[in-house]
N, C-alpha and C positions, 0 to 999 in steps of 0.2 A: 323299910331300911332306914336305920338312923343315919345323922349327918355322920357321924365319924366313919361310918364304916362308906358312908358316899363318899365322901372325901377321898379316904384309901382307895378306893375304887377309879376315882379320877384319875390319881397321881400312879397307881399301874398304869391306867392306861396310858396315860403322857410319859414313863417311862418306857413301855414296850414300843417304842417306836423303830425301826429299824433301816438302818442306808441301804441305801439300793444305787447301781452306779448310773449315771446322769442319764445314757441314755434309755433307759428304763422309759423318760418320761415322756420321749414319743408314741410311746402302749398306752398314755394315759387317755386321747383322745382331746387333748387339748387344739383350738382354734391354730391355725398355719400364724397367726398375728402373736399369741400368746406363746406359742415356743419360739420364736425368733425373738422373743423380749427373752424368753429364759436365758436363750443362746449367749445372746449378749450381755449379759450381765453374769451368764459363768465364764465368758473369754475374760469379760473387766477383772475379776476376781481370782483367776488363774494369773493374771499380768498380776496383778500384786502378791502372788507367791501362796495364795490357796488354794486348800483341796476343795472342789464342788462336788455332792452328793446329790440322791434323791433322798429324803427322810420322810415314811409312809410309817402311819398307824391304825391299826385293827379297824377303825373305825371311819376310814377313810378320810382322814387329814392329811396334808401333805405340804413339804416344803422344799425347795430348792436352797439347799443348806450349804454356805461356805465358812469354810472351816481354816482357821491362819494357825498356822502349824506355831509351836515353842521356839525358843530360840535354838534347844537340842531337835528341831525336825521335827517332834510329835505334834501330833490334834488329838487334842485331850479333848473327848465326846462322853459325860458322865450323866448320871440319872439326872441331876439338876440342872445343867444343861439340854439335857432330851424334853421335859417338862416345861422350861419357858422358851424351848424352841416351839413344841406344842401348842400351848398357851399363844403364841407370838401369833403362830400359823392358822390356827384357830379362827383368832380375832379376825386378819387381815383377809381371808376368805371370808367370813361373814359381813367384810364391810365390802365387800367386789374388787381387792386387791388380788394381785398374782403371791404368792407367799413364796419372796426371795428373801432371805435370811441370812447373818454373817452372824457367826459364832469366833472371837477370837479368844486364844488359850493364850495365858501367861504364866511365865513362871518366875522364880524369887532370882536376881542377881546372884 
């Protein structure tokens, strides 16, 4: 396989990433220490007015994704955001982090 088509290959995947709702990620099989760290820090992050997800990829990545709505309400979640949420969640699992992430959406005045 050449790089270009690795490349493409990458960024499907970081794009096919899919939310799943929070509690999902008691099925995941996480330490009793390591969901009570999730817990609280989706309570922090619902207190400042986001949505928390689970965000799972093919491949088994995974992140605990907060997501700060527009000014009009939405949580704008787009391929290029799903990608270096990937990217983000990736890394911080491979250094021995828990992968809690914030995604915040803005929009033009």
């Amino acid at each position: 396989m050449d790089f270009a088509n690795a490349s493409h290959g990458a960024t499907h995947l970081a794009r096919s990433g899919r939310l799943q709702p929070f509690e999902t990620l008691r099925q995941t099989g996480l330490s009793a220490t390591s969901l009570t760290r999730c817990n609280r820090y989706r309570r922090k992050r619902e207190r400042q007015g986001a949505r928390v997800a689970l965000m799972v990829w093919p491949d088994g990545i995974w992140c605990v994704l907060a997501m700060h709505p527009t000014r009009a309400g939405l949580v704008v979640l787009g391929d290029d955001s799903k990608a270096g949420a990937y990217e983000d969640a990736r890394q911080m699992i491979r250094d021995g982090f828990l992968p809690l992430l914030a995604l915040r959406s803005y929009c033009s005045p």
